[in-house]
C-alpha positions in Angstrom: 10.8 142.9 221.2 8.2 143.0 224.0 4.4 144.1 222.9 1.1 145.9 224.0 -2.1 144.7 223.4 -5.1 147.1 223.9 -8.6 145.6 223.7 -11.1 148.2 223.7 -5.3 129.4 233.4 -6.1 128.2 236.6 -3.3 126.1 238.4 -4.5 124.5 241.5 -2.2 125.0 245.0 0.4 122.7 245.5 1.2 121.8 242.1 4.7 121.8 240.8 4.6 121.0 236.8 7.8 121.4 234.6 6.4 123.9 231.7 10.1 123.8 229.9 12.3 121.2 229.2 15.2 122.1 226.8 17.2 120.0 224.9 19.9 120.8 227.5 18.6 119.1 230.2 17.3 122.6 231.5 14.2 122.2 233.4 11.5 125.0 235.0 9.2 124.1 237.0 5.6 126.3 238.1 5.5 126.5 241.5 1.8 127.7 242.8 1.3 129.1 246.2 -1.0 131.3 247.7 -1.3 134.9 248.3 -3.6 137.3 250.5 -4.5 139.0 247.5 -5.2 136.6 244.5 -4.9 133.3 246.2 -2.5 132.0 243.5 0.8 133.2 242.7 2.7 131.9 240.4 6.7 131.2 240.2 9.3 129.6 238.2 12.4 127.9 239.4 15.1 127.1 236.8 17.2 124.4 237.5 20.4 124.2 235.4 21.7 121.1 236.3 23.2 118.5 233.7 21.7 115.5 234.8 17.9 114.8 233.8 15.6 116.0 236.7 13.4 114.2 238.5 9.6 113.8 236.8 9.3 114.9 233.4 6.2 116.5 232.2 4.3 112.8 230.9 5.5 111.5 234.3 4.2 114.5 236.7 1.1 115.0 234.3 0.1 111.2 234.7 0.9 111.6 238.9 -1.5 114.8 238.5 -4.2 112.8 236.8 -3.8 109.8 239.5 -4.0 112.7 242.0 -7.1 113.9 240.6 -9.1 110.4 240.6 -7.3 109.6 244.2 -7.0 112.2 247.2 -4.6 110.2 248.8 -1.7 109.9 246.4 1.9 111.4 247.3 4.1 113.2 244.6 7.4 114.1 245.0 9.1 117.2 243.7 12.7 117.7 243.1 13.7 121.3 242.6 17.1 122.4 241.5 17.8 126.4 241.9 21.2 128.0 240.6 21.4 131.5 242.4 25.0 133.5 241.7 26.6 130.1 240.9 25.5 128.4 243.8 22.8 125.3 243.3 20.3 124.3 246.0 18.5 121.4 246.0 14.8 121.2 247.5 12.7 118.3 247.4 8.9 118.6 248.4 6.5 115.5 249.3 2.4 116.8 249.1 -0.3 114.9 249.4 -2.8 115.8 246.3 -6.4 117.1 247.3 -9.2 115.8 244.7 -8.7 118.7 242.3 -11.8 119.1 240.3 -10.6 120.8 236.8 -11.2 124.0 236.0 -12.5 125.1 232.5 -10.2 128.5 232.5 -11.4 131.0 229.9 -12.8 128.9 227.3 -10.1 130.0 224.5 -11.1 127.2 222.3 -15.2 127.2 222.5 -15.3 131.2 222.0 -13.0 131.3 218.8 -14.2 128.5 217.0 -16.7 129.8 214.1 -15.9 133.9 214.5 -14.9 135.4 211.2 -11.9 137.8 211.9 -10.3 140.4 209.9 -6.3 140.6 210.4 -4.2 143.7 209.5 -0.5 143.5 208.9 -1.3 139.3 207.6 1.9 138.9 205.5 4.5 140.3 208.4 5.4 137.9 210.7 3.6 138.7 213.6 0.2 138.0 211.5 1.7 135.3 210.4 2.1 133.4 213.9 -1.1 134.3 214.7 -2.7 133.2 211.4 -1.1 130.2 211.7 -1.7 128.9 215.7 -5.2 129.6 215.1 -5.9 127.3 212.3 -3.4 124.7 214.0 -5.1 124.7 217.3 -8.7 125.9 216.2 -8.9 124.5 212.5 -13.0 125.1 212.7 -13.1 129.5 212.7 -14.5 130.4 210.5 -13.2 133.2 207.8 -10.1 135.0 208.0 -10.2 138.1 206.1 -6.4 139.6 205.6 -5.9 143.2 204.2 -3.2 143.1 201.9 -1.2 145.3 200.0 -1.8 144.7 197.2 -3.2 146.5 193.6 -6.0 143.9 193.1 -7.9 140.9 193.9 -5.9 138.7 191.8 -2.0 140.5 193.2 -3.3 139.7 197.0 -4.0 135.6 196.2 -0.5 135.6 194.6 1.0 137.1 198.2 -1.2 134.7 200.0 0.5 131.9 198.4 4.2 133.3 198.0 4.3 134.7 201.1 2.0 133.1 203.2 0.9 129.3 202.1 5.0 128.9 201.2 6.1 130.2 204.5 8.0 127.5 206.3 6.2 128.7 209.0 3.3 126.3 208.0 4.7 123.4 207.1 3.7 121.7 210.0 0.3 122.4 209.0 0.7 121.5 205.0 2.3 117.8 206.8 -1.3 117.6 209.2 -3.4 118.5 205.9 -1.8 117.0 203.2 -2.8 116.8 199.9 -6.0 119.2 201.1 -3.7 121.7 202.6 -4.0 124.6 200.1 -7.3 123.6 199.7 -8.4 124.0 203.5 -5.9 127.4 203.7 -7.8 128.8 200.9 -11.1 127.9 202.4 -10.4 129.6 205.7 -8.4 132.8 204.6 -9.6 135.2 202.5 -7.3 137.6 200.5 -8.3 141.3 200.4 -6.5 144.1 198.3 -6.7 146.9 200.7 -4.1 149.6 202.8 -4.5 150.9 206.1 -3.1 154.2 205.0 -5.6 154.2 202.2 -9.3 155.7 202.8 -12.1 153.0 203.8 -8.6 150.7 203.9 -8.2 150.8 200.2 -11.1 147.7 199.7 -13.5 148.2 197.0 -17.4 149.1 198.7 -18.7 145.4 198.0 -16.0 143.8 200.1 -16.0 146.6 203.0 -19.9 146.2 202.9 -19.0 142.1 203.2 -16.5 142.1 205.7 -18.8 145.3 207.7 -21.6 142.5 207.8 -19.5 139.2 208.6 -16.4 140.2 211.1 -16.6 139.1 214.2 -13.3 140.5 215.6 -10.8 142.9 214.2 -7.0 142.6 214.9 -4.7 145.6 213.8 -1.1 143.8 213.6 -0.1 146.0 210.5 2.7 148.3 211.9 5.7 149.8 211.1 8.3 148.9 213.6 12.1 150.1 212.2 13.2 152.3 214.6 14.9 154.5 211.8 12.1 154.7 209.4 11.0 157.7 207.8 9.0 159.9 209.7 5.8 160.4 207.3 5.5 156.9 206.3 5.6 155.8 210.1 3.3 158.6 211.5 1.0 157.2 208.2 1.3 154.0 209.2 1.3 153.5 213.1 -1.2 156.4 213.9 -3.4 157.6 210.8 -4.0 153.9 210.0 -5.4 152.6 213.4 -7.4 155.7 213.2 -9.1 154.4 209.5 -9.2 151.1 210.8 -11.4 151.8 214.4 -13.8 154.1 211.7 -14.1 150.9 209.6 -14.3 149.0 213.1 -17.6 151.6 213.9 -19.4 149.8 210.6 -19.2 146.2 211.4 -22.8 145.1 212.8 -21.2 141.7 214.8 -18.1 143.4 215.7 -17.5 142.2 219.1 -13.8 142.9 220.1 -11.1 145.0 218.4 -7.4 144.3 219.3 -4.5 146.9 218.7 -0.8 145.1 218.9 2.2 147.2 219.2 5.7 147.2 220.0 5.8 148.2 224.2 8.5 150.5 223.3 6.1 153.1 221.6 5.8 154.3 225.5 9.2 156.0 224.4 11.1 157.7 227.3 9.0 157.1 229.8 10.7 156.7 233.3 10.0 154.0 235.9 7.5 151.4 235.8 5.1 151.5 232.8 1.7 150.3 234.3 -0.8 148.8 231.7 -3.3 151.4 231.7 -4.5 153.5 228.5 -4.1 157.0 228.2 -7.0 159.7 229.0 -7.8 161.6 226.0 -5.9 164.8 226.6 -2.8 163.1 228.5 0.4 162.3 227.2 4.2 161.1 227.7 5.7 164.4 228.1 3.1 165.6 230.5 3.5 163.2 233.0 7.4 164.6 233.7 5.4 168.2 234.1 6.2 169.7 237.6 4.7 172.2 238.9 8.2 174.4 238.4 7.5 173.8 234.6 6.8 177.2 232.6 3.8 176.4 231.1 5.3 177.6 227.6 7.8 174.7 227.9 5.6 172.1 227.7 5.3 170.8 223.8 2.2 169.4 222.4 2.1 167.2 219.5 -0.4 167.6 216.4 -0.5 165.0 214.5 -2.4 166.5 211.5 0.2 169.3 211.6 3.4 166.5 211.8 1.7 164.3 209.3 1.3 167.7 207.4 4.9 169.1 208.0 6.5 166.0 206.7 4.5 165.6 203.6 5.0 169.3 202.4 8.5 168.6 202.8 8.5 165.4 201.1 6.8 167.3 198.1 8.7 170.6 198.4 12.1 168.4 197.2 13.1 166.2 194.4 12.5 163.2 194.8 16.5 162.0 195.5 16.8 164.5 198.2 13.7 163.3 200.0 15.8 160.9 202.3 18.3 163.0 203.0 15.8 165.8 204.3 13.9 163.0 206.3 17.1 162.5 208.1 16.7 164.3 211.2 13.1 162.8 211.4 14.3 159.4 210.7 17.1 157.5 209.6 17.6 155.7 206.8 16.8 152.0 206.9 20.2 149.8 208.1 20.4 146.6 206.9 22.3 145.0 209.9 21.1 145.3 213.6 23.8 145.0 216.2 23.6 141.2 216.9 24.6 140.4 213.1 27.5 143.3 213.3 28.9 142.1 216.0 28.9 138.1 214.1 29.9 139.7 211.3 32.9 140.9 213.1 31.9 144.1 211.7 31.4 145.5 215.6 33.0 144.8 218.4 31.1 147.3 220.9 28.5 149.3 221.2 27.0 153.0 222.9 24.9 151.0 225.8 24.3 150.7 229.8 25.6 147.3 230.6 23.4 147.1 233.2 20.1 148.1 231.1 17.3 145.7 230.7 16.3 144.7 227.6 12.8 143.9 227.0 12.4 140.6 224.5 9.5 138.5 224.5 9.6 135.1 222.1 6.8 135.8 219.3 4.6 132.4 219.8 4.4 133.9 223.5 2.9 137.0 221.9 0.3 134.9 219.6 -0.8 132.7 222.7 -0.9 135.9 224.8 -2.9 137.7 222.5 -5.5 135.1 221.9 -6.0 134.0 225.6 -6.8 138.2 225.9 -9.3 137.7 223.0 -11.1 135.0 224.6 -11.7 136.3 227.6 -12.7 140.0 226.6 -14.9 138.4 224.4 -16.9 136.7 226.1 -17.1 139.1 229.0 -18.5 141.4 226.4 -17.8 144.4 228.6 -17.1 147.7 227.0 -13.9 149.2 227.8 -10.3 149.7 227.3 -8.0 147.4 228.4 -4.1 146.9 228.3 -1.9 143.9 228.4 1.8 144.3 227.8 3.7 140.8 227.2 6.6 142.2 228.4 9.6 139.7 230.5 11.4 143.2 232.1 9.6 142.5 235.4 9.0 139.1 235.9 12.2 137.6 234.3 14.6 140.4 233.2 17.8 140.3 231.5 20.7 142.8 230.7 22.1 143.8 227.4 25.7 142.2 228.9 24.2 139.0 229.7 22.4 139.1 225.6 25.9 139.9 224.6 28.1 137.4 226.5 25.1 135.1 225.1 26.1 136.2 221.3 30.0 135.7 221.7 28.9 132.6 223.2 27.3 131.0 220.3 29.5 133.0 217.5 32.6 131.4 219.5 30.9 127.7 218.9 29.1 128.6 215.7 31.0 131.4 213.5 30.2 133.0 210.4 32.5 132.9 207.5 33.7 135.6 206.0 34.0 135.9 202.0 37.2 133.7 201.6 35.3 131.4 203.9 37.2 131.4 207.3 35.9 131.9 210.3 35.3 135.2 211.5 36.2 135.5 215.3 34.6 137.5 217.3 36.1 139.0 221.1 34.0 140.0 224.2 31.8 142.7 223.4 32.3 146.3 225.0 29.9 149.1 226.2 30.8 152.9 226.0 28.9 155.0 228.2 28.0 157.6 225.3 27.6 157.9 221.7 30.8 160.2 221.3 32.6 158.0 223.0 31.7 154.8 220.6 32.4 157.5 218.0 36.3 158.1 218.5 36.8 154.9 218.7 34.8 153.0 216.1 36.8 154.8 213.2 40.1 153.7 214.7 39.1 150.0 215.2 37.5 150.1 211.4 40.5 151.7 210.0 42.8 148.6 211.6 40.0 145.7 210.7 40.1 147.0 206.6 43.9 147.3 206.6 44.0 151.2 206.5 46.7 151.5 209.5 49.0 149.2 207.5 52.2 151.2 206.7 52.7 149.2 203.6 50.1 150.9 201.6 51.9 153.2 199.1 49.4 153.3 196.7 47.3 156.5 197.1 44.5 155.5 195.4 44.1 152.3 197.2 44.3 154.4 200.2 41.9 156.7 199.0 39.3 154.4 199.1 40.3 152.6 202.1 39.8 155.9 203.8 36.3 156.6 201.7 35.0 153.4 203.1 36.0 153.5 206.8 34.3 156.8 206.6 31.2 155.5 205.5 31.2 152.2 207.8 32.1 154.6 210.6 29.1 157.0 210.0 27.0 154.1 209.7 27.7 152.4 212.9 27.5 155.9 214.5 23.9 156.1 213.0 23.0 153.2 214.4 24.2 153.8 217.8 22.5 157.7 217.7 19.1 155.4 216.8 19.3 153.0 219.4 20.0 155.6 222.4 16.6 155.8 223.6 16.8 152.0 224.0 20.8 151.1 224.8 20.0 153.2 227.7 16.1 152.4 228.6 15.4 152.9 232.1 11.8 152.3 232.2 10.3 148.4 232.9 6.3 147.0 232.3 4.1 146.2 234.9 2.6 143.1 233.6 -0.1 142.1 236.3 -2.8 142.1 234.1 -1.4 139.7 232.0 -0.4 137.7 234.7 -4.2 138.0 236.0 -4.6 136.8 232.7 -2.6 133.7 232.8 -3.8 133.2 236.0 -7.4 132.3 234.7 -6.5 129.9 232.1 -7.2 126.2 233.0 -4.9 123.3 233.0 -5.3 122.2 229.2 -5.3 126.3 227.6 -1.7 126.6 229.4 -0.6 123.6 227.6 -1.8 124.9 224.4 -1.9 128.8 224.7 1.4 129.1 227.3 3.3 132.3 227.2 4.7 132.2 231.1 7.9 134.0 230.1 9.1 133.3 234.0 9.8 129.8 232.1 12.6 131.3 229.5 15.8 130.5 230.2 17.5 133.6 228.5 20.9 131.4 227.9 19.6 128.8 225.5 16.6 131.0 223.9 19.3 133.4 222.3 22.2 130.8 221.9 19.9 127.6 220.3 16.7 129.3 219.1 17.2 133.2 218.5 20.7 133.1 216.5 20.2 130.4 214.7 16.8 131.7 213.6 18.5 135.1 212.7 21.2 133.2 210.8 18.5 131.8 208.6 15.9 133.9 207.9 17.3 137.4 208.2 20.5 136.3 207.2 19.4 133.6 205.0 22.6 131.0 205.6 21.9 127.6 204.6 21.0 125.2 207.3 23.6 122.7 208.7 22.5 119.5 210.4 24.6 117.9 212.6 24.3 113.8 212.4 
């Protein structure tokens, strides 16, 4: 998933530094040149090459130090570039200029001692971000997290369960040690509150505390299944950012308020997706507006009515038919997305362009992202509205084949077992160009995988169900493919200059610490070595096997 942040490094020319090494021998280098317009561009070269390239990043760091304390020293840079299967090899001699270091944004320096208040703490995105803060700035000062949660005592027990057990911060329980909890409970601070609760659901001492003591606000809390129900979503994503900028409007220090969303709530927008905010008036629909469009055609969107609509119907039914009547404004939560089907063996193909880009962006990328945007909008201190989306569509794009031919990869190496404990194989995945096609042919390929098409089946009530749940399995999957249109097909990319820009300004030492180049991904052994298996075991929750 690729994000948006609204907000209401420096690398010096010349310098080739490896920012990736993979445990593949698959180095990426950051090449720096100049431009007419920003004086520093930056580019990644990829080298898949299985020998160990040249320099590794202790050896080229400690040649940039020597550089910097001596104009005169040489390094030499071996690039190795696979282009449609053909490698090129390119080795470059500079001679290093003093370099005098820059201090970037000064990440660390503004951070250190705000108090914050984090929406959305217990969901993984919070998480990341709760947890990179106190790693790499352990001296903040109070992080206030809204949770749902009835009282006091309900959001200390998810603080701990959910939170403080995460295996998300064990490293920092194995740098604290005995003091972990101790330190975690002196830093974060548990609130029982709801963003789709008036005044955020806290009790008026806490608000008034929080109102007097927050430095910055981030709004993480988001609901982001594409097939949830309408009313809880349009509670969720737009009446809650709404309670929480009239809470923001109460908080005497507040300095900076950061909104994170999924990119793809730009919906079916065409082309490329600039990162600029919206005028208060304008919207998606009206940019297609020609002037050939009846002005009676053009639909506009109350919220208060939708928000209305949905909860008069949710009201006007009992309560087992609410779903159902939700349908056609959103799907029922599926269990599987398409990656596990299709390991499952469960799927074989999907309703999807091929060719389409899909727009995926590692989550500690998002974090460091996020907090470099912080930083700097903090201490500029200038009002205004800016947009960042952390987005790899433009700058290092990949198509739903290539994610696909990635996933047979690793479930041809690493299957999952089905419930008699064999391997379950899985065959090259295929694209339909439309829904109805995927339709007439899911049944068909269910029907053979359950054993429906076998002639040997006399017994009619065996069949029965065999035909009762191919019917369901089949209406599920062609849910699922119905949801995911707007995306299997997503024409649209996002401009992410600004957060190059951002990048950009970072010094030396915040890139090593805050990176999130994602020019420096190597699609092949993210989803094969680090996505999968991190699917497999936490959404999945299969047991971990090390191999000796």
């Amino acid at each position: 998933m690729s994000y948006s942040l609204t907000f209401a490094h420096s690398i010096h020319n010349s310098i080739t530094i490896p920012v990736l090494a993979t445990k593949n021998n698959h180095h990426c280098y950051y090449n720096c040149y100049s431009t007419k317009t920003s004086r520093r561009t930056n580019k990644i070269v990829s080298c898949q090459n299985k020998e160990k390239a040249e320099g590794d990043r202790s050896s080229l760091s400690s040649a940039l130090t020597l550089s910097h304390e001596n104009p005169q020293d040489v390094i030499t840079t071996t690039d190795r570039v696979v282009d449609n299967g053909i490698k090129t090899t390119s080795t470059t001699t500079a001679i290093m200029p003093l370099l005098k270091p820059s201090d970037g944004i000064g990440i660390v320096s503004y951070l250190r001692g705000k108090n914050y208040l984090i929406t959305g703490a217990t969901g993984f995105l919070g998480k990341a971000f709760i947890e990179k803060m106190l790693r790499t700035i352990p001296d903040v000062g109070k992080i206030f997290l809204l949770i749902k949660a009835k009282d006091k005592e309900a959001a200390i027990h998810r603080l701990k369960t959910e939170i403080l057990d995460s295996e998300l911060f064990k490293c920092l329980e194995q740098m604290h040690g005995e003091s972990f909890e101790a330190f975690m409970m002196r830093k974060l601070v548990p609130v029982a509150g709801n963003v789709c609760e008036p005044n955020l659901g806290m009790d008026p001492d806490t608000a008034n505390e929080i109102a007097k003591e927050v430095d910055v606000i981030i709004n993480s809390a988001g609901n982001t299944n594409f097939d949830e129900r309408y009313d809880v979503a349009l509670d969720t994503n737009t009446r809650g950012p709404s309670r929480l900028l009239g809470f923001a409007k109460k908080c005497k220090k507040l300095g900076l308020f950061l909104h994170v969303s999924t990119a793809y709530v730009n919906g079916e927008r065409q082309g490329l997706i600039m990162e600029k905010p919206f005028h208060m008036g304008q919207t998606i629909v009206g940019e297609s507006v020609t002037s050939e469009t009846p002005p009676i055609s053009i639909p506009v969107l109350d919220i208060i009515a939708e928000i209305e609509l949905a909860s008069n119907l949710k009201f006007s039914v009992h309560k087992n038919e609410v779903t159902q009547k939700l349908k056609e404004l959103g799907l029922e939560r599926m269990l599987d997305p398409v990656i596990i089907s299709y390991g499952k063996g469960q799927l074989s193909g999907f309703a999807a362009d091929p060719k389409a880009i899909v727009d995926v962006v590692p989550m500690d990328m998002v974090v460091n992202a996020f907090i470099a945007a912080i930083a700097k909008h903090g201490i500029a201190g200038k009002p205004g509205l800016n947009v960042y989306n952390i987005g790899s569509s433009t700058v290092n794009p990949i198509a739903y084949e290539d994610v696909l031919k990635f996933c047979c990869d690793h479930f041809t190496s690493f299957p999952l077992k089905d419930s008699k404990g064999k391997n379950i194989r899985v065959t090259g995945f295929k694209f339909f160009s439309s829904v109805d096609n995927f339709s007439s042919n899911i049944s068909d390929e269910i029907a053979q995988g359950i054993g429906l098409m076998d002639a040997k089946i006399s017994d009619s009530i065996l069949k029965s169900k065999l035909e009762m749940k191919c019917k369901k399995r089949a209406e599920l999957m062609v849910d699922m493919a119905k949801l995911y249109k707007p995306y299997a097909f997503f024409r649209a990319r996002f401009d992410t200059r600004n957060t190059q820009k951002l990048m950009e300004d970072m010094s030396l030492e915040e890139m090593r610490n805050f990176e999130f180049n994602v020019r420096s991904i190597n699609w092949e052994h993210y989803i094969v070595d680090i996505h999968i298996p991190g699917v497999k075991r936490h959404v999945m929750k299969e047991r971990l096997v090390i191999n000796e």
